[in-house]
C-alpha positions in Angstrom: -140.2 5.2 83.7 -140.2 2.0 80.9 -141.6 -1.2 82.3 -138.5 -3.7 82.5 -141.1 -6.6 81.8 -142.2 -5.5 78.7 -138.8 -6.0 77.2 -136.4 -8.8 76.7 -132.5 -7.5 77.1 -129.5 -8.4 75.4 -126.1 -7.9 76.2 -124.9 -5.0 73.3 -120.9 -4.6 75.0 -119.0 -4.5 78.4 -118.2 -0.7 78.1 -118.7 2.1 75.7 -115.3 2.5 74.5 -115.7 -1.2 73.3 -118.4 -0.1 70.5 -115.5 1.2 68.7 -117.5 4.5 67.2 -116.5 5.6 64.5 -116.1 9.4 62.8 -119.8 9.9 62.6 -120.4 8.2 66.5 -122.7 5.3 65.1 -122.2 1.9 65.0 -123.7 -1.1 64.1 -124.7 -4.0 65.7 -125.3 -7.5 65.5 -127.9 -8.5 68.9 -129.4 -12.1 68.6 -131.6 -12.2 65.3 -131.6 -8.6 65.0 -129.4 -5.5 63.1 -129.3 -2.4 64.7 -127.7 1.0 65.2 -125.9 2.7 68.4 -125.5 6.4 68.2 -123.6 8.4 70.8 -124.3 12.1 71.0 -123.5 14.7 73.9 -122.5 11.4 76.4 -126.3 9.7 75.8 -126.6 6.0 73.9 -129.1 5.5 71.7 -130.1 2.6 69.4 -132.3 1.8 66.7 -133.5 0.5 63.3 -130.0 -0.8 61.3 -132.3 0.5 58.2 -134.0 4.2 56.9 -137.7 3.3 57.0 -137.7 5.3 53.8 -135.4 3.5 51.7 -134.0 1.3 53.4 -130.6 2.7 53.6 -127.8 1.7 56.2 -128.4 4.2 59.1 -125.1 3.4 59.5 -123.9 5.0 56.7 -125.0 8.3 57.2 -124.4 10.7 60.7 -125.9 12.0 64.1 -126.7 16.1 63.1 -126.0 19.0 65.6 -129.4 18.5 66.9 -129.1 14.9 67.7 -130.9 13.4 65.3 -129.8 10.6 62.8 -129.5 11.5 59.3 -129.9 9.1 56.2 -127.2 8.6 53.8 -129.8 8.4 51.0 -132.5 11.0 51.0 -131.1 13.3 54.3 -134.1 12.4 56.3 -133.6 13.1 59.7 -135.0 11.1 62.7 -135.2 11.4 66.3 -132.7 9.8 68.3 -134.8 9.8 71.2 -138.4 8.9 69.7 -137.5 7.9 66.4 -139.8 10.3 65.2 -139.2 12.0 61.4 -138.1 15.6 61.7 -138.1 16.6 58.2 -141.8 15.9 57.7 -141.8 13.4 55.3 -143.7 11.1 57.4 -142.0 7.9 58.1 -140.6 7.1 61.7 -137.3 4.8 63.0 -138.3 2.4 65.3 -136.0 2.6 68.6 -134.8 0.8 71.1 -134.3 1.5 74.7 -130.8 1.0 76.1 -129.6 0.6 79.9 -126.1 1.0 81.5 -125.4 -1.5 84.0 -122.4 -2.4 86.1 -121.5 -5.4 83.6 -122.5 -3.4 80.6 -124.7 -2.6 77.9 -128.0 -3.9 77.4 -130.7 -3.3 74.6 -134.1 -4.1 75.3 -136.4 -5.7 72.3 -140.3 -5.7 72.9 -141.4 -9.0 74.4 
């Protein structure tokens, strides 16, 4: 279990269906000072970096594979969407954030 105090929260949306996912079920997302992604895949929220630590790509841009991880527009590097963790070996990992569902909505936490 995460340590709540270790994180600062922000209010992302009321509901999921208020994202408004698109085609490739990512979005992006404009919390406080920060840009960053929101992935659905099998009924689980994720978020992270806006930005391919590669390249620098649009996450955005690119799509959430059969395996649940988020694949780069630019080069096809896939990461993690639970870890962030690259899963096509070339080394570089996507920061993530954690996400909580609570009765007046969606809230992404930022390291304090």
């Amino acid at each position: 279990m995460m340590d709540s105090k270790l994180y600062q929260w922000h209010f992302v949306a009321e509901n999921e269906a208020s994202l408004g996912f698109g085609k490739y079920d990512m979005v992006q997302a404009e919390i406080g000072e920060k840009t960053i992604c929101i992935a659905r895949f099998k009924d689980q929220l994720f978020a992270f970096q806006s930005k391919c630590p590669h390249a620098g790509a649009k996450m955005v841009m690119g799509y959430i594979d059969a395996q649940g991880n988020a694949v780069c527009p630019l080069h096809r590097f896939k990461f993690s969407l639970k870890n962030g963790y690259n899963v096509t070996g070339e080394g570089y990992n996507m920061r993530t954030y954690p996400l909580e569902l609570r009765p007046d909505g969606i809230y992404v936490g930022f390291r304090q």
